[in-house]
C-alpha positions as MATLAB code, in Angstrom:
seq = 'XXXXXXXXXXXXXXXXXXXXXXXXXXXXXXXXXXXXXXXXXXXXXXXXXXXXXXXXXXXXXXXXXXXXXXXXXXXXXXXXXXXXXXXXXXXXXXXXXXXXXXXXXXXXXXXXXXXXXXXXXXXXXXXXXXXXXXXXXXXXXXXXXXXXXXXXXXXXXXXXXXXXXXXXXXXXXXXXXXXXXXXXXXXXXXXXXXXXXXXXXXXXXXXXXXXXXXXXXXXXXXXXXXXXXXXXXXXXXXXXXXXXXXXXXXXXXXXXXXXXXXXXXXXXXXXXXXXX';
ca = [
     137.997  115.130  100.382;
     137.192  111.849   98.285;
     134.130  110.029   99.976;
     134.376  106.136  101.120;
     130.919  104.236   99.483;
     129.696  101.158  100.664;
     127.874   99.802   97.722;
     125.774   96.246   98.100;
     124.717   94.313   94.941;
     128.149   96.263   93.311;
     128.739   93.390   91.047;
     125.984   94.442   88.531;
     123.209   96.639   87.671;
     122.580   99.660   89.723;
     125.020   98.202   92.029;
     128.032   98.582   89.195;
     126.771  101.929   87.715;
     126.635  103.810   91.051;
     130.286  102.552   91.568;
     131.346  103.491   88.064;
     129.945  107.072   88.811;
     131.818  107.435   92.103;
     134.857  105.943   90.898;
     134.862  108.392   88.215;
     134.715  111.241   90.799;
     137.900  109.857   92.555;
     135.964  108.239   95.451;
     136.808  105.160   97.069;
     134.184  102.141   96.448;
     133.971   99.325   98.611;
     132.078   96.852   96.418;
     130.271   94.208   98.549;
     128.402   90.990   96.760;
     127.723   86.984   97.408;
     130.236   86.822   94.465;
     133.122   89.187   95.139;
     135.027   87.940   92.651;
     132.775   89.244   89.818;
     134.450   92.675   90.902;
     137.439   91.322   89.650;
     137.871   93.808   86.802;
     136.777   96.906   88.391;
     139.766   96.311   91.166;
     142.121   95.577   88.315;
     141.017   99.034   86.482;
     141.232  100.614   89.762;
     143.297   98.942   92.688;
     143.640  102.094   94.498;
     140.248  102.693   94.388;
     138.359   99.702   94.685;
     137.984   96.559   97.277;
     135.707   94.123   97.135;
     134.107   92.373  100.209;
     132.302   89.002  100.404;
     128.626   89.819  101.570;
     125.455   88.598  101.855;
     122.823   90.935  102.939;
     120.440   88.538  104.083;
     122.891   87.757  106.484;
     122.553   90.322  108.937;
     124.498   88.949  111.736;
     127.947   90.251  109.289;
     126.798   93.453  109.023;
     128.259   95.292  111.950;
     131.864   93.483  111.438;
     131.742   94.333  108.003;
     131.332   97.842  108.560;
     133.737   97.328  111.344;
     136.305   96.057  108.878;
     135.638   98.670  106.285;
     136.160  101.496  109.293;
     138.983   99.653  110.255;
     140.783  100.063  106.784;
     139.634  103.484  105.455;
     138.431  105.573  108.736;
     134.987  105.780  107.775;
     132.051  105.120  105.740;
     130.587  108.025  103.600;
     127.755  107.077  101.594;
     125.778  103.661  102.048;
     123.953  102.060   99.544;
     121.706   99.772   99.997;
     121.543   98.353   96.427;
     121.298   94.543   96.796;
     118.014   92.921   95.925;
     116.418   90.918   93.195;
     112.358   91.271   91.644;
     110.023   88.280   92.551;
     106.621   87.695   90.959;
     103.443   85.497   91.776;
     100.080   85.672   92.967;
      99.762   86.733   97.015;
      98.545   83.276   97.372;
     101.181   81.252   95.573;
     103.527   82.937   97.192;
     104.471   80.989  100.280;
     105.653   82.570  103.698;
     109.557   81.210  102.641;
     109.634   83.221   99.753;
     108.206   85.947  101.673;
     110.398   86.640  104.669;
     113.199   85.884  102.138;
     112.662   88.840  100.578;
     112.618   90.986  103.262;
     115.829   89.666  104.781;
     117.055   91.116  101.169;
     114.784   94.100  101.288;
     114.423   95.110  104.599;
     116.537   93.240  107.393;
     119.712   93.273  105.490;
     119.775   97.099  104.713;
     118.078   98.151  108.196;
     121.167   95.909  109.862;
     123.694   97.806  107.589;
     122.256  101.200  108.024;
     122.468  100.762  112.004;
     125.860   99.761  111.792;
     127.162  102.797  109.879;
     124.842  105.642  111.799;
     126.922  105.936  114.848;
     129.795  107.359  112.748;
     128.053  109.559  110.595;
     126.471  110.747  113.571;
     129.591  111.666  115.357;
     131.300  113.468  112.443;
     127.884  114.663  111.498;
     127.865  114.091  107.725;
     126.572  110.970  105.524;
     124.214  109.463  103.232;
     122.264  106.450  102.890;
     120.760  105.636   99.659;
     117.788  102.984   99.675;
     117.262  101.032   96.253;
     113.666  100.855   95.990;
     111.342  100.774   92.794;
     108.683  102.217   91.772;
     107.027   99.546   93.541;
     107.810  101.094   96.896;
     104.658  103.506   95.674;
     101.974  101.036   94.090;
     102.323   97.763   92.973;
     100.178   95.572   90.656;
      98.944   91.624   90.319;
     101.896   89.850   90.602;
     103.973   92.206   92.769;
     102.482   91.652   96.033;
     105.196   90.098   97.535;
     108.232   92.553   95.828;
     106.317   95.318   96.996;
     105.515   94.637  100.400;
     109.144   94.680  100.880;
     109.851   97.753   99.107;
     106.462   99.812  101.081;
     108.401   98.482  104.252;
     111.559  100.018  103.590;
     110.110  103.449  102.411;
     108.469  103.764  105.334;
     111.459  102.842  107.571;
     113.795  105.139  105.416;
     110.818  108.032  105.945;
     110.788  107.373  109.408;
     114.703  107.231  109.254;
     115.571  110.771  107.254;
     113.596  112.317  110.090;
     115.652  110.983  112.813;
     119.207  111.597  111.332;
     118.633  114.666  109.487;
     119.420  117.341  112.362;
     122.805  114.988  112.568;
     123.604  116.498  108.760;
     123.100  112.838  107.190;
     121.031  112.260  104.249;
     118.950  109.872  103.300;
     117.590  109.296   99.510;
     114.757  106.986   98.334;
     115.405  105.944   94.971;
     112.343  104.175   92.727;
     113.164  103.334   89.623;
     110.942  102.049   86.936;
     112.569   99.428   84.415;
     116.071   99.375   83.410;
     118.500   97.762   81.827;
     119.762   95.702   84.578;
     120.174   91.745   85.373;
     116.914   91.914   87.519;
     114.281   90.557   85.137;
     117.092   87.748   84.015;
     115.848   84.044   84.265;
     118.834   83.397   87.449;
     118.135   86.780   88.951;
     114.426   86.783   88.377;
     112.331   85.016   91.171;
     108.964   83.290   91.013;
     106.293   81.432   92.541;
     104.761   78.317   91.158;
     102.101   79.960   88.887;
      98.294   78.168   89.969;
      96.616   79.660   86.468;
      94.305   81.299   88.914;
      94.937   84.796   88.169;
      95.383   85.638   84.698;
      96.672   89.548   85.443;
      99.439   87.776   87.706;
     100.351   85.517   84.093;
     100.121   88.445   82.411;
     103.143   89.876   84.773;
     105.271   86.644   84.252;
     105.105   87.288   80.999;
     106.001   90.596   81.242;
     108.916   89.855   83.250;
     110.146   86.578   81.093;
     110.296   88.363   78.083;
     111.590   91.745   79.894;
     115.279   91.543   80.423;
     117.476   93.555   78.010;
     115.078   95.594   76.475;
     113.881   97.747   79.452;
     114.410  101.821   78.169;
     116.112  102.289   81.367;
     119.768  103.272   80.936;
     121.747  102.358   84.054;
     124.816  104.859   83.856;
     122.398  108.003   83.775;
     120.392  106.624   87.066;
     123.980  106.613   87.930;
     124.249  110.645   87.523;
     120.894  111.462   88.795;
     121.383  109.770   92.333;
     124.615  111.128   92.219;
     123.806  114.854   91.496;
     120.714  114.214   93.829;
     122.714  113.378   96.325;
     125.150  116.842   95.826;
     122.233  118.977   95.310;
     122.253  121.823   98.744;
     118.209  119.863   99.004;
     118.669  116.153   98.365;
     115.086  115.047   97.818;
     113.722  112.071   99.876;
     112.573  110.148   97.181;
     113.695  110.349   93.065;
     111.551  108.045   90.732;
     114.081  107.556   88.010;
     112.798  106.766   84.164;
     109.917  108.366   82.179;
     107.588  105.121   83.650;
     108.256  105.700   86.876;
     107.408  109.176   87.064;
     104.513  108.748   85.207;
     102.862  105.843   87.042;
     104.305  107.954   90.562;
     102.237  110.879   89.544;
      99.174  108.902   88.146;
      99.413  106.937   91.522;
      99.380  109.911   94.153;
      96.791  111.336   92.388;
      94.351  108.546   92.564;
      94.766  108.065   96.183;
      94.006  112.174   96.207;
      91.251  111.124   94.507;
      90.169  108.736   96.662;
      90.926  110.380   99.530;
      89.157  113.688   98.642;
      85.757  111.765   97.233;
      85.212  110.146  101.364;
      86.461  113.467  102.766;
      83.334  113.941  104.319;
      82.620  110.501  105.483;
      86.088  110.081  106.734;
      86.794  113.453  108.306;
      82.953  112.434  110.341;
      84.484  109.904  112.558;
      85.317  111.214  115.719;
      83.110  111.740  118.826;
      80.187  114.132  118.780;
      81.929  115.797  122.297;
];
């Protein structure tokens, strides 16, 4: 039987590709963006296949009536994915507590709202998947990407927390990190930033990085596209799949420093409890 997907952010990026790939299995997409009309095309190449749905993610009082309204119309909700997001750079101490809890309404609030609202019918037929957009950034982060990753750390560890819970229910859940593809995110409209204070020259360095970034990142979005999809078919669906030579690389460099650090205070840190 075809599957229903929920896709946020569908308009672009990950968001489009992931549609593209279901579409092209015969699924049904539900593409859901602040700009629902930027789906126009994809519902005019496939009107059977595709709606699109006015969403913001942020706001996570519509999240349960849009799920409603999705059930409503198609009897269920197969896969979730929480794609919607945009990258943010600046210094920890530029960046102001706005900008902050911003991006975990995008992060963090918007897909944790979304993700209750589907459960309790994946529960009951006991099948589902939720995919969580992360980054590579949901590992380690780097000057600059304080803020971006604080939000990405926080919904790794609820989506950890959450593939526990559901997983004798038959639902899956995947982490995806990607490292840098060829997506809008690093655009000047998508791309967001704190003032820069010159304090931190590693943080400029990052700006940099990121200004001069979009549309040459080796990432190729379409084969993310088949990875998460064949990840999520595979009889083990892993919990989390760095996608993109850099990711993997800086993932495995990463978990072996904090072995590294972890082993070299083994003896001091494994000394701390009482002397009963």
């Amino acid at each position: 039987m075809n599957k229903v997907w929920l896709i946020t952010g569908a308009s672009s990026g990950f968001g489009r590709a992931i549609a593209g790939a279901a579409l092209a299995g015969g699924d049904v997409v539900i593409g859901a963006a602040r700009r629902p009309e930027a789906l126009d095309d994809l519902v005019a190449a496939y009107p059977d296949q595709v709606e699109a749905l006015r969403l913001d993610v942020a706001d996570t009082a519509a999240a349960e009536a849009a799920v409603r309204d999705v059930v409503a119309r198609h009897g269920r909700i197969d896969v979730l994915v929480n794609n919607a997001g945009r990258t943010h750079v600046g210094a920890l101490e530029e960046t102001t507590e706005q900008e902050l809890r911003a991006l975990f309404d995008v992060h963090v609030f918007g897909p944790a709202a979304l993700t209750r609202a589907v459960l309790p019918g994946m529960r009951e037929r006991r099948s589902g998947a939720i995919v969580q957009m992360s980054s590579m950034g949901g590992q380690m982060s780097f000057a600059g990407f304080s803020a971006y990753s604080a939000t990405k750390f926080a919904l790794e560890g609820m989506s950890e927390g959450l593939a526990d819970e559901v997983a004798e229910f038959g639902i899956k859940v995947l982490i995806v990190e990607p490292g840098a593809f060829r997506t809008s995110l690093f655009a000047a409209d998508r791309a967001g930033a704190s003032p820069d204070s010159g304090l931190y020259p590693k943080v400029s360095a990052t700006r940099g990085m990121i200004e001069g970034g979009d549309g040459t990142q080796p990432g190729d979005p379409a084969k993310a596209a088949a990875a998460i999809l064949a990840a999520l078919q595979a009889e083990r669906t892993p919990l989390r799949l760095p996608l993109g030579d850099d990711a993997v690389t800086a993932v495995l460099g990463h978990l072996d420093q904090v072995r590294d650090e972890v082993t070299g205070w083994e003896k001091v840190t494994r000394a701390t409890g009482f002397d009963d």
